[in-house]
ZADOVEX-649026 format. One record per residue: residue in one letter; x, y, z of N, C-alpha, C in turn. Coordinates in steps of 0.1 Angstrom, whole numbers, plus 5000, padded with zeros to 4 digits. Atoms other than C-alpha are relative to their C-alpha. Layout:
AXYZXYZXYZ/...
end
This chain:
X499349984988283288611236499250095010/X501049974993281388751266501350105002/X499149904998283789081268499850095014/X500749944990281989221299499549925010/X499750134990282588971329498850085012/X500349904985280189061359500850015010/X499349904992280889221390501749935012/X499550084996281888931406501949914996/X499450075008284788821383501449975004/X498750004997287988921399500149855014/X499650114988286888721432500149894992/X499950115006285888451408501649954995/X498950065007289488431390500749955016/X499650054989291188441427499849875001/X500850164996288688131434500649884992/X499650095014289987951400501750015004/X498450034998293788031406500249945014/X500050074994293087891442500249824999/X500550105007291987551428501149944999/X499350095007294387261420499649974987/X500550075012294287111386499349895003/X500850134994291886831388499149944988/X500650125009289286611368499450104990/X501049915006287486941355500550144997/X499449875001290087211357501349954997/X498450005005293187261336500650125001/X500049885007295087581329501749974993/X499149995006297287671303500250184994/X499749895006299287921289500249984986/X500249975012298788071251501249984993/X498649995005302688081244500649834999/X499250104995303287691256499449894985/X500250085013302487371227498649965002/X501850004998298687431219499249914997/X501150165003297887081207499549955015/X500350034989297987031243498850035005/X500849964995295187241249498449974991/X500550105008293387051222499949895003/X500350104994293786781237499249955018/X500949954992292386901268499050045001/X501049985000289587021253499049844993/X500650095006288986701236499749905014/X500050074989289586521270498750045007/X500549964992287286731288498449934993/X501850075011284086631263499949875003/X500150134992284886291270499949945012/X499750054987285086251303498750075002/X501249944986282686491331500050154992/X500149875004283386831308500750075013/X499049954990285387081326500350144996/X500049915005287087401323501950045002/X498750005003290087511306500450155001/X499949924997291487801318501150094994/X499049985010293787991290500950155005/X499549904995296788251299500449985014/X499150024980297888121338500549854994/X498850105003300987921340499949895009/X499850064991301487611360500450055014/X499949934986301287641397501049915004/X498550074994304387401402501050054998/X499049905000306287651386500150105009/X499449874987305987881414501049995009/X499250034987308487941440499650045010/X500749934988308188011471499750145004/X499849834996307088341483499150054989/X501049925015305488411445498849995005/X501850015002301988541444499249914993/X500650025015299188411422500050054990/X499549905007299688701403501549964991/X498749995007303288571395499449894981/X500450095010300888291371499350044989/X501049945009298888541353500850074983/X499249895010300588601317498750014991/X501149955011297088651298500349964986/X500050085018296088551262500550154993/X499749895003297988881257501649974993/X498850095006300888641253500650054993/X500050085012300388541223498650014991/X500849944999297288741211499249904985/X500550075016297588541172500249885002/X500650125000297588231189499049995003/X501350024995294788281209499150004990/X501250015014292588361175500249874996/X499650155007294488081157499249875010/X500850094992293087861185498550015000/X501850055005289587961188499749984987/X499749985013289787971149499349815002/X499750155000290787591149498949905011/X500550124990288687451176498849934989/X501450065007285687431147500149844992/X499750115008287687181128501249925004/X499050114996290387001149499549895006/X501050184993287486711161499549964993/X501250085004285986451147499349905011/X500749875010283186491149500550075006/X499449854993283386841158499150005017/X501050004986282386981197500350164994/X500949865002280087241200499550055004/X500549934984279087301236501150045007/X498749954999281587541239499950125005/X500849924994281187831259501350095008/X498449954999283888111267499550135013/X500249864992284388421295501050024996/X498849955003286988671291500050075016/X499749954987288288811329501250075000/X498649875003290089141330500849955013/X499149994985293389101356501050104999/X499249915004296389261366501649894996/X499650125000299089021346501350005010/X498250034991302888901364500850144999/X499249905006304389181345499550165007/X500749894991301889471362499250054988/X501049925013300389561328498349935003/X501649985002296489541321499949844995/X499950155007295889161306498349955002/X502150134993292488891307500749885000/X500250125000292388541311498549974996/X501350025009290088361291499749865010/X500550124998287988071301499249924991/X501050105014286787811282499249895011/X500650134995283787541293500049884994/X500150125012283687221274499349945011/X501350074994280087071286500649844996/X499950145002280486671285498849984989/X501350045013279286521253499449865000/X500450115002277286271241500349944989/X499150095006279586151217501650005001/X498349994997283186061214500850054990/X499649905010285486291201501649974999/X498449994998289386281188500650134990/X499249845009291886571179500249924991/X499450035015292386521142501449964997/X498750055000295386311137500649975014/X499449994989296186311170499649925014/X501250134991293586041188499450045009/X500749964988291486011215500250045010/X499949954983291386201251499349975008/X501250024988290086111284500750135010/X499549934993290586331313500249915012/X499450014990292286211347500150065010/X500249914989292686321378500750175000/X499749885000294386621369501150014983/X498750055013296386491332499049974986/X500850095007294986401303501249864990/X499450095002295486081286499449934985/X500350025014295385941248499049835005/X500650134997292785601248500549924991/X500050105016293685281227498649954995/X501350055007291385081207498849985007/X500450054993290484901231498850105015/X500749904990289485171257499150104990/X501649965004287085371232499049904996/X501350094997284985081228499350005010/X500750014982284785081266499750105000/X500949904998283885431266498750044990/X501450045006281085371239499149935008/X500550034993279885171258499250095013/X500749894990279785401292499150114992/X500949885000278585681276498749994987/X501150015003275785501257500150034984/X500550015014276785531222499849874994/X500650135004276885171218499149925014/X501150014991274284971241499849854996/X499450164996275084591256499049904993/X501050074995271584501254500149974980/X499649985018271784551209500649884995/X499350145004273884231209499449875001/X500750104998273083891202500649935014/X499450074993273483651228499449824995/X500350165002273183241225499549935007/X500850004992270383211240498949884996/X501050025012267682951225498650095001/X501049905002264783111214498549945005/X500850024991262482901231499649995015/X500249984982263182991265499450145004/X500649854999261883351254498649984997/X501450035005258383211241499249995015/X500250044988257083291274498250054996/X501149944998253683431291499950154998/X500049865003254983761289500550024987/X499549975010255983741256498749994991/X501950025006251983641247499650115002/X500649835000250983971263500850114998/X499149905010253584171246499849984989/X500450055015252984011213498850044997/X501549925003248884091221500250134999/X500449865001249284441230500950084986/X499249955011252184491202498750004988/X501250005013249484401176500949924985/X499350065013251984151158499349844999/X500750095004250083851142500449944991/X499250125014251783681110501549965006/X498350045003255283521111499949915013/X499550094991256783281133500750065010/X499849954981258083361171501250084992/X498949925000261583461156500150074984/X500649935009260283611125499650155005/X500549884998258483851145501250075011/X498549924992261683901168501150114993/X498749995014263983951134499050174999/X500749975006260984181127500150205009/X500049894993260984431156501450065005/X498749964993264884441165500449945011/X499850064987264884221188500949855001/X498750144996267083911176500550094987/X499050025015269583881142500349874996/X499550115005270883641121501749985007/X498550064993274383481132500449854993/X499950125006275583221111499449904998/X501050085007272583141094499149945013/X500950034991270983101129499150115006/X500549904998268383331143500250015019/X499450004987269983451176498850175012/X500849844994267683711202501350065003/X498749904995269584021211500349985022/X499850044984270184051253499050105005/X501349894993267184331252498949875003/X501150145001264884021242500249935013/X499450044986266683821270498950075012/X500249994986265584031294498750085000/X501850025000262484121284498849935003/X501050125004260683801277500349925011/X499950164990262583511299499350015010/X499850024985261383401331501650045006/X499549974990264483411347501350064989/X499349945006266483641328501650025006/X499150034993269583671353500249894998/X499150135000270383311354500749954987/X499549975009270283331318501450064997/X499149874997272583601315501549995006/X498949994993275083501344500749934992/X499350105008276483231318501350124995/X498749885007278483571303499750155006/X499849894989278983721332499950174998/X501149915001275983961332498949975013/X500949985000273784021357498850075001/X501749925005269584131355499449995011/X501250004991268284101389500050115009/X499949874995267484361415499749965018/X500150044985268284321453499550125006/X500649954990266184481481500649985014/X499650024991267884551510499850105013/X500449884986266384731548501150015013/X498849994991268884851572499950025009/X500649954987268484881609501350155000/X499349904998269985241611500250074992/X499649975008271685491590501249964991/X498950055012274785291574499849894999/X499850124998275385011568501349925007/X498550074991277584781593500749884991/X499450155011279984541570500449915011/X499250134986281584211591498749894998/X500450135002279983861595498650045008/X501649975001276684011608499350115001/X500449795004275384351590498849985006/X501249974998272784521600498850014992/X501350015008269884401579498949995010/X500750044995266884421596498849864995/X500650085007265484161573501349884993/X498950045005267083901550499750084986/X500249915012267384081514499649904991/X500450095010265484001488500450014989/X499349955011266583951454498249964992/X501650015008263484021427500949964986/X499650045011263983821396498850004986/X501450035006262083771363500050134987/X500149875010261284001331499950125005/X499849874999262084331332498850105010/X501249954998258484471335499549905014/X500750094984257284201365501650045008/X498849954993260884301380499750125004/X500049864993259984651384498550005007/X500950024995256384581393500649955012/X499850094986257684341422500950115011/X498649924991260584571430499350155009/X501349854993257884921436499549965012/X501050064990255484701457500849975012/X499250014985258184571479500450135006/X499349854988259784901489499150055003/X501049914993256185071488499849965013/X500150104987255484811513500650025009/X499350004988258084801535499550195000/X499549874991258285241536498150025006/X501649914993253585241542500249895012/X499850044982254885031576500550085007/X499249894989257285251588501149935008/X498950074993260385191603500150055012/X499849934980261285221644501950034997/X497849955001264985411642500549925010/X499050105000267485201653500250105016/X499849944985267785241692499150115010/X500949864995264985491700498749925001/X501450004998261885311696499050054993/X500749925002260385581679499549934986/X500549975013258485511643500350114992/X499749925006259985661617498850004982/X500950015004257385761588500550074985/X499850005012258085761551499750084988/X500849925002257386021532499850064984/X499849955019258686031493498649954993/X500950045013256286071465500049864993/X500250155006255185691450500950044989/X499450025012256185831420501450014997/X498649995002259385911424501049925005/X499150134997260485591446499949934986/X500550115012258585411413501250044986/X499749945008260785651391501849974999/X499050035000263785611405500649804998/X499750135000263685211405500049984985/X500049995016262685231366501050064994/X498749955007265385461353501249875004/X499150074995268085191376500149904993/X499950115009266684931353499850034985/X500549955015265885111323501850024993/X498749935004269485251323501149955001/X498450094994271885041338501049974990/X499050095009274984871320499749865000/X500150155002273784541310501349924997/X498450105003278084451303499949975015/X499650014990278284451339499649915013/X500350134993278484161364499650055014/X500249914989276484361389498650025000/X501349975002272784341403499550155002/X500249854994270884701410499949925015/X500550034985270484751450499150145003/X500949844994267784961466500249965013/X499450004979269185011507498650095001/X500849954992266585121527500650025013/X499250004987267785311556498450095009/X500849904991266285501584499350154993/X500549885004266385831569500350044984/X499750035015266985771532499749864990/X500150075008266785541502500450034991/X499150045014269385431476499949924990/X499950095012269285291443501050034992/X498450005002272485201433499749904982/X499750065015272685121390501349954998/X498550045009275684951374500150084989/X499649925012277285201349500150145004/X499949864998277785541345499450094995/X500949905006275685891336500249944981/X500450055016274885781296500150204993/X500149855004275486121273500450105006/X499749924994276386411282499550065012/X501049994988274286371317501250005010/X499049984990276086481347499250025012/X500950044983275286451388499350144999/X500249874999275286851383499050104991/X501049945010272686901353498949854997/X500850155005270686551351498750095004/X501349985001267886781365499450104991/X500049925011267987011336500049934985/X499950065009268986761311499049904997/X500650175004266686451320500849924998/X499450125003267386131311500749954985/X499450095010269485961285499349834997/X500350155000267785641271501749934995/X499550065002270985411274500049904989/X500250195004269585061264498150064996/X501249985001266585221241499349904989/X501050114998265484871231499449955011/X500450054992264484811262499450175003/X500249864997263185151268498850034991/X501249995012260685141235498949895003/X501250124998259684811241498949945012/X500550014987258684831279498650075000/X500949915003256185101266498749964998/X500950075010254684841243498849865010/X500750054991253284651275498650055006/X501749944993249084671289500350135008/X499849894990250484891316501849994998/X498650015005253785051304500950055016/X499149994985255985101340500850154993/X498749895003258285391322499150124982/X500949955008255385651307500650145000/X499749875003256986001313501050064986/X499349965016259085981279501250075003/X498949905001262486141291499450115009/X500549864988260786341317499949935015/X499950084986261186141346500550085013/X499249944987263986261365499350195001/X500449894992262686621365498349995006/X501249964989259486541379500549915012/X499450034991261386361403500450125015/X499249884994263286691413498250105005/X501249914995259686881411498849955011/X500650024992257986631431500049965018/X499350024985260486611460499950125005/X499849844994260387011461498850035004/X501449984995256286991462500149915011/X500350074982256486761495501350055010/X499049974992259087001509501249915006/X498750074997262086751508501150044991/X499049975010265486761496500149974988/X500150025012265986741460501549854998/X499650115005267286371445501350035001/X498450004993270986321452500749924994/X499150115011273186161424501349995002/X498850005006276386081420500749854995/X500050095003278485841403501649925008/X498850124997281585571412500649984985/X499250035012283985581380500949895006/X498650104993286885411401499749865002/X500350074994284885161419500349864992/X499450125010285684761407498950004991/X501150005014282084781389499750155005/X500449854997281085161380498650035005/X500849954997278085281393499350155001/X500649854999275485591396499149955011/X501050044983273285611433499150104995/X501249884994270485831436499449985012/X500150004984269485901476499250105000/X501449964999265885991480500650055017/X500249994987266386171518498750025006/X500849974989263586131542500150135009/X499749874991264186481558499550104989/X501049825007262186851552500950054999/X498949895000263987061539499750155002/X500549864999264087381552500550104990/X499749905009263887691530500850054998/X498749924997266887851536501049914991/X498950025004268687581520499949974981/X499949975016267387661483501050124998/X499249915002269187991488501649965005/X498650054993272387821504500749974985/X499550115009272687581475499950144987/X500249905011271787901449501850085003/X498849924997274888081470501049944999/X498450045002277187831464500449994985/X499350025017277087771426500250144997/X500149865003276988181424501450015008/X499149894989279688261453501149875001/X499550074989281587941459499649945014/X500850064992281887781489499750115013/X500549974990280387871523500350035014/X499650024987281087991558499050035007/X500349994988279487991593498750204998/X500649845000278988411585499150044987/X500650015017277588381548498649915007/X501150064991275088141565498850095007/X501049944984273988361596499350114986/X500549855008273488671567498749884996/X501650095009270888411543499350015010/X500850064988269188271576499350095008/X500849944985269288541602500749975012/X499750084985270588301624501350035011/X498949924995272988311652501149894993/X498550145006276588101650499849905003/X500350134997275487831670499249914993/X501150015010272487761647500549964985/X499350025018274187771616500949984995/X499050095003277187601625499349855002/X500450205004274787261637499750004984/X500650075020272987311602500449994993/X498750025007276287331585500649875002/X499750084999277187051602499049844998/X500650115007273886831594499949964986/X499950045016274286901557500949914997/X498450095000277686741562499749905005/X500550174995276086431578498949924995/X501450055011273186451551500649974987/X499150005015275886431522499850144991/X500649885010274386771510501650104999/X498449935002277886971518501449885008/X499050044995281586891524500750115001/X498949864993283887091545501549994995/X498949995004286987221530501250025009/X499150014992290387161544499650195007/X499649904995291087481572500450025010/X499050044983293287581600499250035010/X500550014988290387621622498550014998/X501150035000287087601630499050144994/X500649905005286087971624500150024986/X499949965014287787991592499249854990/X500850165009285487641581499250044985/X501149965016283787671544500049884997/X500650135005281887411528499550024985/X500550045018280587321492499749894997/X500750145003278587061474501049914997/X499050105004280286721473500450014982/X500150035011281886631444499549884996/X501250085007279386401425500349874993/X499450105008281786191405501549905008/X498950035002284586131427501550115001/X498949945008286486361410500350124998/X500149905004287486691416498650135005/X500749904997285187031424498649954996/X501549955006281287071417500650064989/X499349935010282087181382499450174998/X500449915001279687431382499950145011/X500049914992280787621414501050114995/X499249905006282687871398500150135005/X500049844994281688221413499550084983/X500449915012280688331378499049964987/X500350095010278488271349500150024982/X499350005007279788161319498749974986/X501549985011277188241286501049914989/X499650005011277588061251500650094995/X499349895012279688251223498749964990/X501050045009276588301201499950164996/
end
């Protein structure tokens, strides 16, 4: 237990009892029925990870007129639950969770006496977890919620412990006997056995009642046209290219494409080859901004347009009846995957964590190619992040779509310099919360005019969102939330160490 909170800690609790309950924040009190809070913690691993805030009451119990202060009864409660609980958390999961991470925050409680409030973190895991006897948790927009059978399959799936591509499909096996399956076969170095011999051999098909069936990595490896394959069970494998005259895109019976979109089809590996060359292509022309005339001039690292198109296909959800799209705008570039973060990867640590190999038959075997397209090994996305910061641009921009009819994860490469000021901005908000107009002028320098526009271009670059306020002086901002769902998890005002 980190007994010695820094300096910051009281504003931080303020900031936390501000807060609604939401996708990432619960609180509970130590006296009330603590399977609950078990099951919150198990929810929270499953879902986006979050934080459980132990000792403050529900804020619907308040009345009117009560302070915050009226919600603070501390783990002072109930001092031999609180042990009994941390006690119990080692062995109330299977399996167990273990990215577990605690503050203790001195207050003054309801009562006027001395008290803490504890906090707990529960990092998102990379496996699925249920309270012992008591079943699985997801978390919700502010509730949590038991899964049936049915729904942890589906979240195996999302979060990559099972992996689409692993399964057979009913495919024949001579529609995989291609040209690319000759120069994968040469550079693999496999020579005896028969075509699905050496499939059976590498992991790449199974048996299926006494027939030898490829899996849907093989599929989409080997075929020529792997997608049309595929769509039969409603799946698709191809990857649309799409250029926008402007910054959004206009929907209605005639968008703004300044082209027609192309869709790139075909093995995996000639898919991402085709899909690089096109976008390189189109961004070493240059685009004229929409209305101006002017040439606009392109400026991301190859490797990281190349980086981001490979993870999109490397990682996707192959269940999903959903091609990738790379939008090309004026002043950005999106690549939009089907599925959701894999493992315990989140919008708010993916540049800390790396990558998750999802679908890592397709991820081994792409390797096994003359020229392997996907060579950094799980080091991708942070040279991504390090090589957008060496050409002075903003750093890669994730988030995901859980709700949406197919789920999705974007990454948004911005065309725009970033100025220096806004590494310390972004440092001051995971440290301080969010942001005003006068917190600005101090970092910067600047005056109000100044550092209310740049307040308001981060807000038209997706980098911040302004929080409700009754006026314009009192405005604060903070990083979007990433998922959807709830705060930046990690804006807290405080930092919260392992119990080690």
């Amino acid at each position: 237990m980190i007994d010695h909170p820094p300096a910051q800690a009281a504003t931080s609790l303020a900031t936390l009892l501000a807060r609604p309950e939401s996708r990432t924040l619960d609180f509970k009190r130590i006296s009330g029925k603590q399977h609950r809070m078990y099951e919150a913690v198990c929810a929270f691993a499953n879902t986006e990870g979050g934080f459980l805030v132990i000792g403050v009451g529900d804020a619907k119990a308040m009345k009117p007129g009560d302070k915050q202060q009226s919600r603070l009864f501390g783990i002072e409660e109930n001092l031999e639950g609180f042990d009994n609980f941390r006690a119990e958390l080692l062995t109330r999961f299977s399996p167990p969770i273990t990215r577990l991470h605690w503050m203790r925050l001195p207050c003054t409680l309801h009562n006027g006496h001395a008290g803490h409030v504890v906090v707990l973190w529960v990092e998102k895991s990379d496996q699925i977890h249920s309270v012992v006897n008591n079943g699985t948790w997801t978390r919700m927009d502010a509730s949590n919620r038991m899964l049936s059978a049915a729904e942890i399959a589906e979240l195996a799936y999302q979060r990559g412990v099972r992996s689409a591509v692993a399964e057979t499909v009913p495919v024949k096996l001579t529609l995989l006997e291609t040209d690319t399956w000759r120069t994968f076969v040469a550079a693999r170095g496999l020579r005896s056995g028969t075509f699905a011999e050496q499939l059976l051999r590498i992991g790449l098909a199974d048996e299926v009642d006494g027939e030898v069936r490829p899996s849907r990595a093989a599929v989409l490896l080997f075929a020529d046209e792997p997608g049309s394959l595929l769509a039969a069970h409603d799946t698709r494998a191809d990857i649309r290219v799409m250029v926008y005259d402007g910054k959004q895109p206009v929907p209605g019976a005639t968008p703004n494409l300044r082209k027609p979109a192309k869709t790139v089809r075909g093995p995996l590996v000639h898919q991402i080859d085709e899909a690089v060359k096109l976008v390189l292509d189109e961004l070493a022309a240059g685009l004229t901004l929409a209305g101006s005339g002017f040439k606009a001039k392109h400026v991301y690292p190859e490797r990281v347009v190349k980086e981001a198109i490979v993870n999109a296909v490397i990682h996707r959800d192959y269940r999903l009846n959903r091609d990738i799209f790379v939008r090309i705008f004026d002043d950005r570039i999106e690549v939009e995957s089907p599925g959701l973060f894999p493992g315990r990867i989140t919008a708010d640590n993916i540049d800390k964590v790396g990558s998750k190999a999802r679908n890592p038959l397709i991820a081994q075997n792409l390797r096994e190619f003359p020229v392997a397209p996907n060579i950094d090994a799980g080091e991708g996305v942070k040279m991504m992040f390090s090589e957008m910061a060496a050409a002075k641009l903003y750093p890669p921009q994730y988030r995901q779509s859980p709700d949406a009819a197919v789920e999705t994860v974007t990454v948004t490469l911005l065309n725009l310099e970033r100025p220096s000021v806004w590494d310390e901005v972004d440092d001051w908000i995971d440290r301080n919360g969010p942001i005003g107009n006068a917190n600005l002028r101090e970092i910067a320098g600047w005056d109000t005019l100044t550092a209310s526009r740049q307040l308001r271009n981060w807000v038209s670059q997706g980098l911040l969102e302004p929080l409700p306020a009754a006026s314009r002086q009192q405005a604060r901002y903070t990083k979007p939330s990433k998922d959807g769902k709830g705060q930046n998890s990690l804006s807290w005002g405080f930092d919260i160490e392992s119990e080690n």
